[in-house]
LODRENPA-594247 format. One record per residue: x, z, y of N, C-alpha, C in turn; residue number from 1. Coordinates in steps of 0.2 Angstrom, whole numbers, plus 5000, padded with zeros to 4 digits. Layout:
! residues N
NODE n_xx n_zz n_yy ca_xx ca_zz ca_yy c_xx c_zz c_yy num
NODE    X    Z    Y     X     Z     Y    X    Z    Y NUM
...
//
This chain:
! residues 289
NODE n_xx n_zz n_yy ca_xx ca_zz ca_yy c_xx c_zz c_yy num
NODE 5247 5234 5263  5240  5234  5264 5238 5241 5266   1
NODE 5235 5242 5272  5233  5249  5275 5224 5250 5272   2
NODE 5223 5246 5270  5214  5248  5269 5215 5250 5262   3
NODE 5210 5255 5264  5207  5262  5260 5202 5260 5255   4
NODE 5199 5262 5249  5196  5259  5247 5190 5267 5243   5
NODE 5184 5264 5243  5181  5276  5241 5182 5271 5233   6
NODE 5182 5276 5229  5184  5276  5219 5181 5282 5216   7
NODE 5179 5281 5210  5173  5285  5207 5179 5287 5200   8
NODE 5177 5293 5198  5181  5294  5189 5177 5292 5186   9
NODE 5181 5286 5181  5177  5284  5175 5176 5289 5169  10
NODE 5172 5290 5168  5169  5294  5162 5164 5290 5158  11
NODE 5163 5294 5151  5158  5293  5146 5152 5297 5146  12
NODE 5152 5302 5152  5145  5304  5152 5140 5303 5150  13
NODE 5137 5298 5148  5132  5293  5150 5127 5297 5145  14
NODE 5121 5295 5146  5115  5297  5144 5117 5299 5137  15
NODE 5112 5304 5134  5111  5304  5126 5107 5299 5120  16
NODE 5106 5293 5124  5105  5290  5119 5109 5286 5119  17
NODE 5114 5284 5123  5121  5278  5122 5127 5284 5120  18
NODE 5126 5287 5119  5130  5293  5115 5129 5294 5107  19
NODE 5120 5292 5107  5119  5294  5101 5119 5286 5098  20
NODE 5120 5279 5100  5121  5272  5098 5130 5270 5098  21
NODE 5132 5274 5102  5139  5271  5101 5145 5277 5096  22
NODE 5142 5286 5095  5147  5289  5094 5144 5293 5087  23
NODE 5139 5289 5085  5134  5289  5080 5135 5286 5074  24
NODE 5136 5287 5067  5134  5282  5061 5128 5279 5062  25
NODE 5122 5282 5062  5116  5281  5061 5113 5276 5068  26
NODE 5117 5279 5074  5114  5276  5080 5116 5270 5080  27
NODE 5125 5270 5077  5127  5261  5077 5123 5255 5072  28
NODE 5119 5259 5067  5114  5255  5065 5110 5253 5068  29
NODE 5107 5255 5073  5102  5254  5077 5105 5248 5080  30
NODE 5111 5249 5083  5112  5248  5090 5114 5240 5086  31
NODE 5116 5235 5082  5116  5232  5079 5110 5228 5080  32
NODE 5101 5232 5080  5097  5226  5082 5096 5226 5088  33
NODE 5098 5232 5092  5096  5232  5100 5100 5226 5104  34
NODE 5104 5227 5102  5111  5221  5105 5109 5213 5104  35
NODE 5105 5210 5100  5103  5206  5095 5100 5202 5102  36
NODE 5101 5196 5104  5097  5190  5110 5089 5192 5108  37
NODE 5085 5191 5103  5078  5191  5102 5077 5197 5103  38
NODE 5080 5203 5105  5077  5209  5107 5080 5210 5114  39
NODE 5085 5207 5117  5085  5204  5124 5079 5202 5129  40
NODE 5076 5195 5124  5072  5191  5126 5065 5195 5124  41
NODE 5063 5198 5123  5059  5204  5119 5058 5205 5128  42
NODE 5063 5209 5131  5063  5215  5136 5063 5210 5143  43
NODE 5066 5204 5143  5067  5200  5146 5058 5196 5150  44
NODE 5056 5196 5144  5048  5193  5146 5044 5198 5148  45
NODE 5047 5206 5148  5041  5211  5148 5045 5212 5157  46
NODE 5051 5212 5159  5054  5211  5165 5050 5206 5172  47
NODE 5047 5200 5166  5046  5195  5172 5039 5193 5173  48
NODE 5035 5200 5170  5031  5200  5169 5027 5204 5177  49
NODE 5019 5202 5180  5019  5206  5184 5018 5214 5182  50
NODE 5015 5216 5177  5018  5222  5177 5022 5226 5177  51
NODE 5029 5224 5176  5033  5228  5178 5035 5230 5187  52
NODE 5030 5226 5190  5032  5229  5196 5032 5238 5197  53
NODE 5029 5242 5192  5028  5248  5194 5034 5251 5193  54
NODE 5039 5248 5189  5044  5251  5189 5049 5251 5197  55
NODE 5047 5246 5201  5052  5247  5206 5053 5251 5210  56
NODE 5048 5256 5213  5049  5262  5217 5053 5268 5213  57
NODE 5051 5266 5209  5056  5272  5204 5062 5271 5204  58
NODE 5065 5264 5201  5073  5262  5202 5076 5263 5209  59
NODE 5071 5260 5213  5074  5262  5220 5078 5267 5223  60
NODE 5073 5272 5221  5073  5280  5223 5082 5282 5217  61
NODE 5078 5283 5210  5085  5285  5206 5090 5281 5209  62
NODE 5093 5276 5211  5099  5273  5212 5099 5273 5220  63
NODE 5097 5276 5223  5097  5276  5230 5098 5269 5233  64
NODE 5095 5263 5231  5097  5257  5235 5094 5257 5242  65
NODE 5099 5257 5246  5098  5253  5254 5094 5249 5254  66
NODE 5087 5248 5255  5083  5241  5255 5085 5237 5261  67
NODE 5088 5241 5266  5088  5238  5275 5093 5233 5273  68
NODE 5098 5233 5268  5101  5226  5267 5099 5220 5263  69
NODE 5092 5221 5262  5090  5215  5257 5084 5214 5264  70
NODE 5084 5205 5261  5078  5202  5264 5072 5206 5262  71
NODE 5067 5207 5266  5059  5209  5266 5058 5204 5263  72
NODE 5051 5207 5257  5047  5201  5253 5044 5203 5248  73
NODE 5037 5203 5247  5034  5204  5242 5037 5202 5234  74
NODE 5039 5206 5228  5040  5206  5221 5035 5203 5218  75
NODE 5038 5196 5214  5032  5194  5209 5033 5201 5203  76
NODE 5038 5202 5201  5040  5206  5195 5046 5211 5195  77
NODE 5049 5216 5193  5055  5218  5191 5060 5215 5192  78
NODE 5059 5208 5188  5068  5205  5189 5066 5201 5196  79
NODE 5059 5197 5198  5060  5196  5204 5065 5199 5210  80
NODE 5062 5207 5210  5064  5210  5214 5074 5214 5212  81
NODE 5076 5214 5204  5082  5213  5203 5087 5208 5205  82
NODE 5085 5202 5207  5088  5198  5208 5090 5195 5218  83
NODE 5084 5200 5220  5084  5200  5228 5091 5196 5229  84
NODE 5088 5194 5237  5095  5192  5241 5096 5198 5246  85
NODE 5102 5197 5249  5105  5200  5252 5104 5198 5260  86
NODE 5105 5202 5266  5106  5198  5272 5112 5196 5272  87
NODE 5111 5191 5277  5118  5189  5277 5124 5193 5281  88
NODE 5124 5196 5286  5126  5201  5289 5127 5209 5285  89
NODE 5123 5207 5278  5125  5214  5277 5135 5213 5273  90
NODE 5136 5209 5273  5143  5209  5271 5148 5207 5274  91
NODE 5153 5211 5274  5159  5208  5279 5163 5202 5274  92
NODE 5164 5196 5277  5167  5190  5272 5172 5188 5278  93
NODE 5178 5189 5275  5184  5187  5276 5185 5180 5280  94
NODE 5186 5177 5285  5190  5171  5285 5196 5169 5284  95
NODE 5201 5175 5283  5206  5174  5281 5209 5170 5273  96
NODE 5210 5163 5273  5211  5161  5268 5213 5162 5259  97
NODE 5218 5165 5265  5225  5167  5259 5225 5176 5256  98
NODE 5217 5179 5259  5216  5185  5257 5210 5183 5253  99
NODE 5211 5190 5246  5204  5188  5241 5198 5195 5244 100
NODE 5194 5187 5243  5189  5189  5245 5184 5193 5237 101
NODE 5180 5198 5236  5179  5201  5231 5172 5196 5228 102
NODE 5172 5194 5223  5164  5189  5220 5159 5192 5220 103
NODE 5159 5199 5219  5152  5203  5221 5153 5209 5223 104
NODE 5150 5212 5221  5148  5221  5222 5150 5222 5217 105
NODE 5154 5228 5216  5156  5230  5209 5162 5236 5208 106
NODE 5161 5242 5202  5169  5245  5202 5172 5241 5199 107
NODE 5178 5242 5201  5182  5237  5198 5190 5240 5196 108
NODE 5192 5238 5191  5199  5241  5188 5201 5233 5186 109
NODE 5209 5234 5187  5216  5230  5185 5220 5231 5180 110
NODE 5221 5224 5176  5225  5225  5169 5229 5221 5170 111
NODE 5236 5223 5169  5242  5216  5167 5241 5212 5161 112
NODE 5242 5206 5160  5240  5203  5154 5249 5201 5152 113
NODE 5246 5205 5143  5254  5205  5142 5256 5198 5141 114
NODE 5262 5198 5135  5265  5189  5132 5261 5188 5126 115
NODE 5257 5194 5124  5252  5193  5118 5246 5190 5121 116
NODE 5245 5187 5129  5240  5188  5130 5232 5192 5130 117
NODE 5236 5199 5129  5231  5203  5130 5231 5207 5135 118
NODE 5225 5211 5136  5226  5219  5141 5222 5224 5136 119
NODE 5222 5228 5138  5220  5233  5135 5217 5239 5140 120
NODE 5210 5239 5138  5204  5245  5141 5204 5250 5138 121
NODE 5207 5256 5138  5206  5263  5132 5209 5261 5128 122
NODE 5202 5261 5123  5205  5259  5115 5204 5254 5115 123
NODE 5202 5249 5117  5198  5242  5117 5206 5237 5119 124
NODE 5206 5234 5115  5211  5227  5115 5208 5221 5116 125
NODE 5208 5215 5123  5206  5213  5123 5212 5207 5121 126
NODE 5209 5201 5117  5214  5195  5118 5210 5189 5119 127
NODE 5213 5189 5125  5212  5182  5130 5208 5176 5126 128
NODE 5213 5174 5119  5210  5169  5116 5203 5169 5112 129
NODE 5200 5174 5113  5195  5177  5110 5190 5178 5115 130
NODE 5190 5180 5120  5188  5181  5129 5185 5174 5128 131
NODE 5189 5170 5130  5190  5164  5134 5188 5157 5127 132
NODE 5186 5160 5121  5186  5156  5115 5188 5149 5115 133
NODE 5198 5151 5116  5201  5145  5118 5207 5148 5117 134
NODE 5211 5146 5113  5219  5149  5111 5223 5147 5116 135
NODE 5223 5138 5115  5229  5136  5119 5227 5137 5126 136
NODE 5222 5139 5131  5219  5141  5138 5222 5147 5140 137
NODE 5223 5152 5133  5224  5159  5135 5230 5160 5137 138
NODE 5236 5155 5134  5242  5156  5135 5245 5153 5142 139
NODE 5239 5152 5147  5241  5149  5152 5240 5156 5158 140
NODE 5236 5161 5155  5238  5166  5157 5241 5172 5157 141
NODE 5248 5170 5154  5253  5177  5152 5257 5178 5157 142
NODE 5257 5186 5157  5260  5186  5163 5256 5189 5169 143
NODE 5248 5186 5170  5245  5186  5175 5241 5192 5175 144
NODE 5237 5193 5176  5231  5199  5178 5225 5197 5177 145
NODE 5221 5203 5175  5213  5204  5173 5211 5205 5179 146
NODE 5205 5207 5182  5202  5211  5186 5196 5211 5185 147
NODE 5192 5215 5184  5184  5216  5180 5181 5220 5185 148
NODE 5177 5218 5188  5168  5220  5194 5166 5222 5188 149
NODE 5164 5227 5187  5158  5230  5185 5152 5232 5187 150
NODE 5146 5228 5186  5139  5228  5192 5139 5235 5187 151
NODE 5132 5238 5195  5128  5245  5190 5120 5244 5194 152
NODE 5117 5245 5191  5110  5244  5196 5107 5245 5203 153
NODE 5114 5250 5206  5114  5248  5213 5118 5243 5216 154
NODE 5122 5240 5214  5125  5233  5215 5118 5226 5216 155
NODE 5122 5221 5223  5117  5218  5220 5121 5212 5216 156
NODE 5118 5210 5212  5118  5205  5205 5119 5198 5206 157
NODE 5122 5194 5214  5123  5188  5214 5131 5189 5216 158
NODE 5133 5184 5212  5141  5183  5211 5141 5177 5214 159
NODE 5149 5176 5218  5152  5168  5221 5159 5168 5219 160
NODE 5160 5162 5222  5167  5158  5220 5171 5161 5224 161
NODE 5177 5163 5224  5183  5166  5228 5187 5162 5234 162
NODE 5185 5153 5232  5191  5148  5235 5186 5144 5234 163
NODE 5191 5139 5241  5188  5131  5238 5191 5129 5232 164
NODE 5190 5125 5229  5192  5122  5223 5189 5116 5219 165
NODE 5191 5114 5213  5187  5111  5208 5188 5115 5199 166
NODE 5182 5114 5199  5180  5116  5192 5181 5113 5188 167
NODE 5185 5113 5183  5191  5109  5179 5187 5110 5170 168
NODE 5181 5114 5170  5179  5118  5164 5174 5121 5165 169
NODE 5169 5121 5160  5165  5128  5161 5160 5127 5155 170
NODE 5161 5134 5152  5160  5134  5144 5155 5139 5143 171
NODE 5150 5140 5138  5145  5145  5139 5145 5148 5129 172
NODE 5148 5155 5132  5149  5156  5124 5142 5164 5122 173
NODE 5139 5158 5115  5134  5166  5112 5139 5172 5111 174
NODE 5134 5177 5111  5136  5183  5107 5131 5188 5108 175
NODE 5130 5193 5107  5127  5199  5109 5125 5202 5114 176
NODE 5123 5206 5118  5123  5212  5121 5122 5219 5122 177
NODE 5132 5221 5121  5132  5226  5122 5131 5229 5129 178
NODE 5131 5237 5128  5131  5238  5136 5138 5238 5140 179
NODE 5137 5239 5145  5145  5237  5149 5148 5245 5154 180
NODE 5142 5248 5148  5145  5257  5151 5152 5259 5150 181
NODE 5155 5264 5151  5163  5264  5149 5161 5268 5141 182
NODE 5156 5269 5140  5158  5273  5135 5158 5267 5127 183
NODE 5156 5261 5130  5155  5254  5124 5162 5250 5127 184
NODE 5164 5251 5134  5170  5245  5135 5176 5251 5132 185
NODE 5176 5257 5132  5181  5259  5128 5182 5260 5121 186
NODE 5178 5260 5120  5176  5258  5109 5177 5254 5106 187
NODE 5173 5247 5110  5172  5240  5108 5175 5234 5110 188
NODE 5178 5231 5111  5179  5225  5115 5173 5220 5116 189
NODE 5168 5224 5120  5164  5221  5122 5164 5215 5129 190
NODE 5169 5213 5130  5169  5209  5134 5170 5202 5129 191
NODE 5173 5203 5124  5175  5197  5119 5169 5198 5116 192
NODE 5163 5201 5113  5158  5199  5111 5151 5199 5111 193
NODE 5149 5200 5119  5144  5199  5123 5144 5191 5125 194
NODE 5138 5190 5126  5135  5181  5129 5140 5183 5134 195
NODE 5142 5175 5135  5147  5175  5143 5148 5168 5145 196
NODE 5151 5168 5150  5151  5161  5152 5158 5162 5156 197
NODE 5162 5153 5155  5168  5154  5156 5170 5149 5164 198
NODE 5172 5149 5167  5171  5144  5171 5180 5145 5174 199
NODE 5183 5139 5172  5191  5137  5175 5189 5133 5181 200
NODE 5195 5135 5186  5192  5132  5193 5200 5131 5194 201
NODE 5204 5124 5196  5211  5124  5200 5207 5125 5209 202
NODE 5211 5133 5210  5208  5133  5217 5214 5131 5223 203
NODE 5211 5131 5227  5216  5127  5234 5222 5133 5234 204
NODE 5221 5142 5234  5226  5146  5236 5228 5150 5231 205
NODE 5225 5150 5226  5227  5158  5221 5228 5155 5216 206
NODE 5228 5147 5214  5231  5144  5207 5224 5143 5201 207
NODE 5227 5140 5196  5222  5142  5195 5221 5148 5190 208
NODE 5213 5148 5189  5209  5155  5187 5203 5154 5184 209
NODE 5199 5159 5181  5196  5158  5176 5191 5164 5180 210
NODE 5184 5161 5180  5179  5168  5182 5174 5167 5177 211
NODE 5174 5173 5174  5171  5175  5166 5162 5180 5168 212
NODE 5157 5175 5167  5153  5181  5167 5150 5184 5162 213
NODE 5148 5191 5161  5147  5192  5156 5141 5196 5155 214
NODE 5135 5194 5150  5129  5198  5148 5129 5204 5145 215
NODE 5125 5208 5146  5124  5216  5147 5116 5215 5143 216
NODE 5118 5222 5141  5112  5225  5138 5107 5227 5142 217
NODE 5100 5222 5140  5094  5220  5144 5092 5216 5149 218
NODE 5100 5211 5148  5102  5208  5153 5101 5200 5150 219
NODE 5094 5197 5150  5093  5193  5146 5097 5186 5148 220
NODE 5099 5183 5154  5102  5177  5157 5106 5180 5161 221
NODE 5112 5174 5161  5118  5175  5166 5115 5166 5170 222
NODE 5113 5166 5177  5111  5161  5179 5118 5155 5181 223
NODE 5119 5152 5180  5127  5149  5185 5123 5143 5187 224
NODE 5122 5142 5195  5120  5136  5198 5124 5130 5199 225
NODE 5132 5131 5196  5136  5127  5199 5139 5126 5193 226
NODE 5140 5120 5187  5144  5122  5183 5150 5117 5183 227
NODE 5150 5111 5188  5156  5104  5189 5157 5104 5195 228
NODE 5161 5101 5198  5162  5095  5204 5166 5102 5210 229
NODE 5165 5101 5213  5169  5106  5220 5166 5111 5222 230
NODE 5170 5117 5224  5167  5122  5227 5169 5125 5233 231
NODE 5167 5129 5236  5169  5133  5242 5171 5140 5241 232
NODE 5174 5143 5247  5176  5152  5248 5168 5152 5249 233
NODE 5166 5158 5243  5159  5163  5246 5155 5157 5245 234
NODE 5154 5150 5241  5148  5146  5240 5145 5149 5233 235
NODE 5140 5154 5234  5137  5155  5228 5138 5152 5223 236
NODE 5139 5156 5217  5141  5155  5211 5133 5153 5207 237
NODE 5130 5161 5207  5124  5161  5201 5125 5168 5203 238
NODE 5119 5171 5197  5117  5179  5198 5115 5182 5190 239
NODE 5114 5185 5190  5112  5190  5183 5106 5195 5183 240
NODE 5102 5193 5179  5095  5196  5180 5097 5202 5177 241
NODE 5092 5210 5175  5093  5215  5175 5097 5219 5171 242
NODE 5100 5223 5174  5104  5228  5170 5110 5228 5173 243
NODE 5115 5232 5171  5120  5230  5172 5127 5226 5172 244
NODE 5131 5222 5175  5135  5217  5169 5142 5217 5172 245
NODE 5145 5212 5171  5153  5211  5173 5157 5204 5175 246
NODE 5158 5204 5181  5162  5197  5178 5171 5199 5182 247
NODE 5174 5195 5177  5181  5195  5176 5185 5188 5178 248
NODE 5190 5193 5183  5193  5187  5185 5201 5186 5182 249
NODE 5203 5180 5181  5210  5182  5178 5213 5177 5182 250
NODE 5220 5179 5184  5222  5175  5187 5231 5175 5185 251
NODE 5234 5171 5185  5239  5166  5182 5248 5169 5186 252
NODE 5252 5171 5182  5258  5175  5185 5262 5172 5191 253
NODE 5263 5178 5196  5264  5175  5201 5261 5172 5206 254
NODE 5255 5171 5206  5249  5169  5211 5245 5172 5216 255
NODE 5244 5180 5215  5241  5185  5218 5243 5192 5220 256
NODE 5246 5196 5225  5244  5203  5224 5240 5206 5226 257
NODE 5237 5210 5221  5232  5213  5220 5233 5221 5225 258
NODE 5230 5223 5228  5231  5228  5232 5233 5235 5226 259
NODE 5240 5237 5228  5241  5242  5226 5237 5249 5222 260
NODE 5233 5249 5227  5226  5258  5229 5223 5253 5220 261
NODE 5222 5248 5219  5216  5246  5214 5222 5247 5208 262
NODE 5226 5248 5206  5231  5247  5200 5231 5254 5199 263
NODE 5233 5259 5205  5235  5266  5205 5228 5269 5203 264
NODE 5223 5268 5206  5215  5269  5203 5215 5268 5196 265
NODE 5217 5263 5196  5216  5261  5186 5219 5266 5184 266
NODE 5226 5267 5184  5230  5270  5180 5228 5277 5178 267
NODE 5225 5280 5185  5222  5288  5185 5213 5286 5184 268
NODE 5213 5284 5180  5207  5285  5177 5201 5282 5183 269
NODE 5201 5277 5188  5197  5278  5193 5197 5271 5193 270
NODE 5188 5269 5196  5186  5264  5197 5185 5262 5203 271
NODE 5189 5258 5207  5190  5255  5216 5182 5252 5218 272
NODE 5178 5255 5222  5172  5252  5222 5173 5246 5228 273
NODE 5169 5242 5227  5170  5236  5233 5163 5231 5233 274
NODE 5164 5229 5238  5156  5224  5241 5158 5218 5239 275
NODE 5154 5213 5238  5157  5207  5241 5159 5206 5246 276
NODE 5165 5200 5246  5167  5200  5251 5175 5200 5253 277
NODE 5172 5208 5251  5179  5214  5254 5185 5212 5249 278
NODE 5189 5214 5252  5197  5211  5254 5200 5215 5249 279
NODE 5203 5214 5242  5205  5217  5237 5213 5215 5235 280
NODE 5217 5210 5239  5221  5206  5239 5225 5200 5240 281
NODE 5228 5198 5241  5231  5190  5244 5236 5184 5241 282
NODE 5236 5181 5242  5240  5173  5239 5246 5178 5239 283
NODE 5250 5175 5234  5257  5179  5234 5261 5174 5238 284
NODE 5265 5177 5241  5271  5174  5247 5266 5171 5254 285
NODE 5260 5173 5253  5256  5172  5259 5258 5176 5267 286
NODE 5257 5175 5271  5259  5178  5278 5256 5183 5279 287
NODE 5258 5187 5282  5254  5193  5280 5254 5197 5275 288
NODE 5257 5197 5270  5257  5201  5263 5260 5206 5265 289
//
């Protein structure tokens, strides 16, 4: 594969108050009711509220969003305006079948999943069975690979389905909301116990797979419009109201190669930035590979 891809260094720089929550005795007592669904839903109704409109010109500017790629239209609210659509033209989507097309906007790193059905983020050990809160489902992925989008507040927040397919499963598991900054995905295994939603799709080209979305801190709902029956390439999945969040895709040994540039990015510490859409990989033994 000749496409280049731009990649950011992952660090834990992050602000002083997710430093003083995560690397804190005192802060991790805090951050135990911050994470909590009713202080979620606390931030969630002051979000969908018209007054938070005053916040929008400000996010705007600090995260430098492009507005030239979202539709014109008056904000009822904050998350109104978080949740914006996109033009359709502002993304390039593949018709090639048998290449993967990316489910959102997002950095994104790649993990091999071992025979324990795990991967491993930093210090964070993730096991599949615990993910996916499904033992015998987890073992159907060994062998195969992780891939994790990482939304950030310049991304926008609507996810799709990769393939056509059918939806074989789709499970909605509580938990928490931590945040999904590096400095909480390398300490915590926070993808195992944030809200998340699971959804197994047998798809027509890349076998089947599992697309995981998962809630973030302040990130009251994870929306999914589709949870049975058939799907298409790029037919909207659902979206994720404010903050930043994740969804993960896992895919089943021998099914996929993932572009090189995204593996080597991982290894050296570096997050592969991508659009929806954009081409991250292809059916394994597909034409053109």
């Amino acid at each position: 594969m000749e496409q280049q891809f731009k990649a950011k260094a992952i660090t834990e720089n992050d602000s002083g108050s997710l430093r003083f929550l995560y690397k804190n005795s005192i802060g991790r007592l805090i951050l135990k009711g911050l994470i909590q669904p009713p202080m979620t839903k606390v931030a969630g109704a002051y979000l969908n509220s018209s007054f938070s409109k005053r916040m929008i010109p400000r996010f705007i500017k600090q995260n430098n969003l492009q507005m030239d790629e979202y539709e014109p239209m008056t904000y009822r609210s904050f998350n109104h305006f978080f949740m914006r659509e996109i033009k359709p033209k502002a993304r390039l989507l593949s018709q090639d079948e048998l290449s993967l097309g990316a489910p959102c906007d997002g950095k994104v790193t790649v993990y091999p999943i071992n025979k324990k059905q795990t991967f491993k983020v930093k210090n964070s050990e993730y096991d599949l069975a615990e993910l996916l809160d499904n033992t015998s489902l987890a073992e159907e992925w060994q062998g195969g690979c992780a891939v994790i989008f990482r939304l950030t507040p310049d991304d926008y927040h609507h996810y799709y389905f990769i393939d056509e397919g059918t939806i074989s499963q789709h499970q909605k598991i509580a938990g928490v909301f931590h945040t999904v900054q590096p400095i909480a995905v390398h300490n915590e295994p926070v993808f195992s116990r944030n809200a998340r939603e699971v959804t197994v799709i047998e798809t027509k080209n890349f076998g089947k797979i599992a697309q995981i979305e998962v809630g973030a801190l302040m990130v009251g709902k994870i929306k999914n419009v589709k949870e049975s029956g058939n799907c298409q390439r790029f037919e909207k999945k659902g979206w994720f109201e404010f903050g930043g969040s994740t969804v993960i895709l896992l895919f089943q040994k021998n099914q996929v190669r993932i572009d090189s540039e995204l593996y080597s990015n991982t290894e050296n510490n570096l997050e592969t930035i991508v659009k929806f859409g954009q081409v991250f990989g292809r059916k394994m033994g597909g034409m053109h590979e």
